[in-house]
C-alpha positions in Angstrom: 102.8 109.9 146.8 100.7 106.8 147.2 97.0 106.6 146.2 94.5 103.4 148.1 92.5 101.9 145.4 88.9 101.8 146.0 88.2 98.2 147.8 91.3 96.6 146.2 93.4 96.8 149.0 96.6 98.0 146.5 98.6 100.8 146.1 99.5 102.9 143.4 102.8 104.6 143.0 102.9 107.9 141.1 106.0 107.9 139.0 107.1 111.0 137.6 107.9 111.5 134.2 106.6 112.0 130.5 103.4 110.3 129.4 102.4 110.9 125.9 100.6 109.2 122.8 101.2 105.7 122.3 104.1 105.4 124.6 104.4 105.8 128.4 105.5 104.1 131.7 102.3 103.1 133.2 101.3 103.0 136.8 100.6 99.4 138.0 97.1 100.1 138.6 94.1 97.1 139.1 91.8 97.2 136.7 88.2 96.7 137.3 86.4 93.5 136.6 84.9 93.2 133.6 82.9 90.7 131.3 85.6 91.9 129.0 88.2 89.7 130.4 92.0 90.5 129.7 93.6 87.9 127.5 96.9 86.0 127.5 99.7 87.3 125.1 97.8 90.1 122.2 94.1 89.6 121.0 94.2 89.9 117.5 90.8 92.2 117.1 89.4 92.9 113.8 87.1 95.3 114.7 89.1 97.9 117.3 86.5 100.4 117.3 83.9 98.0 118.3 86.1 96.3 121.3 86.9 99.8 122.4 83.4 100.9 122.6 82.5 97.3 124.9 85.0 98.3 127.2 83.9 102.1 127.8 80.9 101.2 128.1 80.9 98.3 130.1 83.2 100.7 132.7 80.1 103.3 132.3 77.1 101.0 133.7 78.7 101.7 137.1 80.2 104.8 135.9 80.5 106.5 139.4 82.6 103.6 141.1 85.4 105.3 142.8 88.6 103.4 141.7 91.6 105.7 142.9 91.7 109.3 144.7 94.5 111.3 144.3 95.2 114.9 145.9 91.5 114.7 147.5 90.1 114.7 144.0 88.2 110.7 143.0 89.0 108.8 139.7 86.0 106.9 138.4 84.9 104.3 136.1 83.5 107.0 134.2 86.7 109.2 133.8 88.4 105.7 133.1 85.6 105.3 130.0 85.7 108.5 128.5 90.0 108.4 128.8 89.2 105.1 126.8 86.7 106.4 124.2 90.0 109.4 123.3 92.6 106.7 122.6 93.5 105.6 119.1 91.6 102.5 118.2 94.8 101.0 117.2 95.3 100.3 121.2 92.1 97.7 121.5 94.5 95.1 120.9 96.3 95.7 124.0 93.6 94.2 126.1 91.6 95.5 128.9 93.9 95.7 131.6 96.7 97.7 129.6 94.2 100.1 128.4 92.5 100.6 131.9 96.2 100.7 133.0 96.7 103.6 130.3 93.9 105.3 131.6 94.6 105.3 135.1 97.9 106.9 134.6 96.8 109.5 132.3 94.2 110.7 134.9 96.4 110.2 138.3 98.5 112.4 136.4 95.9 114.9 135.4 94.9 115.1 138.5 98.1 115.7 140.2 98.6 118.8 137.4 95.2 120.3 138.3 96.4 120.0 142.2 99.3 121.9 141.6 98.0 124.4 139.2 95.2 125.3 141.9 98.0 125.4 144.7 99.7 127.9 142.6 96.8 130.3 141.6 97.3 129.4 137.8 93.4 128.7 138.0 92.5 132.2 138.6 94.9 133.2 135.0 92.6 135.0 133.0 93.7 133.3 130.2 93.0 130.3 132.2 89.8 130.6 132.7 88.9 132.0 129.3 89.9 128.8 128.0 88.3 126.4 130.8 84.9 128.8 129.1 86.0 127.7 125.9 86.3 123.9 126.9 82.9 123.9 128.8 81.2 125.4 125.5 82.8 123.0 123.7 81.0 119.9 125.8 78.1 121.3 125.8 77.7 122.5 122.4 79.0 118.8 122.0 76.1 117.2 124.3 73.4 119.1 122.5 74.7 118.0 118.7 74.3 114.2 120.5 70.8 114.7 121.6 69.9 116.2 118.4 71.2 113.3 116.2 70.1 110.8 118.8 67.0 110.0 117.2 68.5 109.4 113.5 70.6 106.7 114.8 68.0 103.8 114.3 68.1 100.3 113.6 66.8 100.9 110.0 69.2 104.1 109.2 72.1 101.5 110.7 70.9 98.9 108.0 70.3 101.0 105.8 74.1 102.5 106.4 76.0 99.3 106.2 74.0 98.5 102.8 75.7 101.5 101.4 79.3 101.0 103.2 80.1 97.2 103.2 77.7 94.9 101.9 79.1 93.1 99.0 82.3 94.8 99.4 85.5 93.4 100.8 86.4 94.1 104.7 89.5 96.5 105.2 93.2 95.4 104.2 95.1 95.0 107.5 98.7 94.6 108.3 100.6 92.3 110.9 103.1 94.5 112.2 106.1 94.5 115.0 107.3 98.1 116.8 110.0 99.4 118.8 109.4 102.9 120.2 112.4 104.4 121.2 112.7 108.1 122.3 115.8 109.1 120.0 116.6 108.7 116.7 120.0 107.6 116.9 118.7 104.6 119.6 116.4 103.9 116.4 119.2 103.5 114.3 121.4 101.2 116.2 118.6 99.0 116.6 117.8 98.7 112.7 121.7 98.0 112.8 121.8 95.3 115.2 118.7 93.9 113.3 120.6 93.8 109.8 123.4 92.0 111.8 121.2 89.3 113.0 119.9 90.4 116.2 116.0 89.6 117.1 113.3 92.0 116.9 111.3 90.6 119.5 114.4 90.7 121.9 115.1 93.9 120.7 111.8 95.2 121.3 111.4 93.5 124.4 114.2 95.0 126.3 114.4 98.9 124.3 110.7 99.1 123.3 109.3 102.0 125.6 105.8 101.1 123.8 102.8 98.4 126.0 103.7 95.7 122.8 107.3 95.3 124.0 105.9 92.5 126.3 104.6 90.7 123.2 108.4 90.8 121.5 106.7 94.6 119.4 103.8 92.9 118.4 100.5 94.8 117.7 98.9 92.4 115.9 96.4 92.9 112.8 95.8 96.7 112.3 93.6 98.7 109.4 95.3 101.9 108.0 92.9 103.9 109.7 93.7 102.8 113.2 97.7 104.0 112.8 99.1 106.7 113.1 99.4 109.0 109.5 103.5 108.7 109.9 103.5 105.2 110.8 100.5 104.0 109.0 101.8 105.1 105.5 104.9 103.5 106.3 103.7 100.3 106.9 101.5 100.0 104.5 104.0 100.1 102.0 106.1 97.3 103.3 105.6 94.0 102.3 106.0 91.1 104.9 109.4 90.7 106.1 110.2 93.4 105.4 111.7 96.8 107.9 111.9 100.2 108.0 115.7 101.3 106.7 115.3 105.0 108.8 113.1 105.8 112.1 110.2 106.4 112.1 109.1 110.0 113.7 106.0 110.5 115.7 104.7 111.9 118.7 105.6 109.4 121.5 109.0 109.2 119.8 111.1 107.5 117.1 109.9 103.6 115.5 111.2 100.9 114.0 108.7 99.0 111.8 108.3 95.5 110.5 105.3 93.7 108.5 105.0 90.2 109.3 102.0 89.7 107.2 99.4 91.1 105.0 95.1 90.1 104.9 92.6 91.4 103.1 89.7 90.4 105.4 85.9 89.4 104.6 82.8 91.4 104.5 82.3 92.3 107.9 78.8 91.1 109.7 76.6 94.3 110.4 77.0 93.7 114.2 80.8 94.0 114.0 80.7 97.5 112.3 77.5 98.9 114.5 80.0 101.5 116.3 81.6 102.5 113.1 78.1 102.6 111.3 76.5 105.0 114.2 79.5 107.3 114.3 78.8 107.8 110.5 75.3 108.5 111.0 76.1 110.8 114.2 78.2 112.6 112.2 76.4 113.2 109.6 73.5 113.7 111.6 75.6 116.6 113.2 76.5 118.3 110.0 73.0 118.7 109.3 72.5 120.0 112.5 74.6 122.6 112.7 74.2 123.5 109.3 71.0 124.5 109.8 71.8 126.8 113.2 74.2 128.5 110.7 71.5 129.5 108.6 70.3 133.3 107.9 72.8 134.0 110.9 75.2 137.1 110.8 78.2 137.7 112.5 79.4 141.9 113.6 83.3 142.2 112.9 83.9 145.7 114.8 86.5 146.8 112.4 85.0 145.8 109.1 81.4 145.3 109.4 79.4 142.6 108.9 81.0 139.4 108.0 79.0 136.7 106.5 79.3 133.1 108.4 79.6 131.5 105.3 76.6 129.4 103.7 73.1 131.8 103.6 74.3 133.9 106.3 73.0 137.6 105.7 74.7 141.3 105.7 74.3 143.3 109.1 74.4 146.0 106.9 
């Protein structure tokens, strides 16, 4: 099945096939243009959260820009944003056009699902649609937590945020790191052979790597612990430069191999290059409060044992 790209003039083949985490055999979709131009080779980011956020929102000023349609049903700017907003941080150093590329496939693939499902009357499941309810609740219970903490988010509360977080302090310890993704263990293992005998880790990881760094020889540049992974971050983090992983390494997408080129402790970071990460502290704190205080004097029926408190103040229907 081919799908026209929205004044591009290119097609877009489908492939079939598994997709999953931080692995996956990407459509050659065209990104958009962007002031966020794609760079040569891997941009070293210190901040990912902060790139990330640029791009989704530069994609959302014209979020309604029909990029792709597949199966009747239109792929947006917007979609592509909020696909970008749910990947691990960790990916900003792929660049714009692999992560738009990411995107696209995730949501030509969604869409095909949804096609089929509807085709084949699994949208009228009862369980189905209980669980569509549930999802709906979810974004709008999520909508109104984010016009609720809108108004805490201010300049002075950011200020007054980093003050507590990172002025004075050092920035975040980072790691220099190569990969190989591989989906079996035992493909894992042959390659740490081959390594110990002398073979090349960027060659290796350039033709086995099912992972977007294979193109840079595995690397994924700088990375903080809290952009990885728990499995692969904590091993890592442990290594000292030069040094590989003697076992795969299991996660979701599949099975790594793992080498630290280097180690940096970076610099206090400026309050403009930890805005996003100081307003999602705030919004989440800001949310807590919120919903702390709906759960308030609140009770709860349980049909076959009475009333259940909801936990905090939450009073007996007794």
């Amino acid at each position: 099945m081919k799908l026209v790209l929205a004044r591009s003039g290119l097609l877009v083949a489908v492939l079939a096939g598994p997709h999953a985490g931080h692995a996956g055999d990407p459509v050659q979709a065209a990104a958009a243009s962007s002031p966020i131009a794609p760079r040569a080779g891997l941009s070293l980011l210190p901040y990912p959260a902060q790139t990330m956020s640029l791009m989704a929102d530069n994609l959302d000023k014209n979020a309604d820009f029909v990029v792709a349609t597949v199966a009747g049903q239109p792929v947006t700017k917007g979609d592509i944003a909020d696909a970008i907003r749910a990947m691990p941080v960790s990916l900003a150093s792929l660049g714009y056009t692999a992560l738009f590329t990411r995107a696209m496939d995730q949501l030509l693939r969604l869409r095909l699902a949804v096609a089929s499902a509807q085709k084949t009357g699994v949208d009228r499941d009862p369980v189905v649609l209980r669980r569509e309810k549930a999802a709906a609740d979810q974004v709008l219970a999520e909508a109104w937590v984010d016009r609720q903490v809108g108004a805490t988010i201010t300049e002075a509360a950011l200020r007054a945020r980093y003050q507590q977080d990172f002025a004075g302090k050092p920035g975040p310890e980072e790691v220099r790191a190569r990969i190989i993704l591989v989906p079996t263990a035992a493909e894992a293992r042959d390659l740490i052979a081959r390594i110990r005998q002398g073979a090349d880790f960027g060659d290796l990881a350039k033709q086995y790597s099912k992972d977007f760094s294979a193109a840079q020889d595995g690397d994924i540049g700088y990375v903080r612990l809290d952009a990885l992974g728990t499995e692969v971050g904590a091993v890592l983090f442990a290594l000292a430069p030069g040094q590989m992983t003697d076992y795969p390494v299991r996660a979701l997408p599949g099975y790594f191999v793992l080498r630290v080129e280097g180690r940096r402790q970076r610099a206090t970071p400026a309050f403009d290059d930890v805005r996003p990460e100081l307003a999602n502290a705030l919004r989440r704190a800001a949310a807590a409060a919120a919903l702390g205080a709906l759960t308030t004097d609140i009770r709860v029926q349980d049909t076959n044992a009475g009333a259940v408190p909801s936990g905090g103040t939450a009073k007996s229907a007794r």
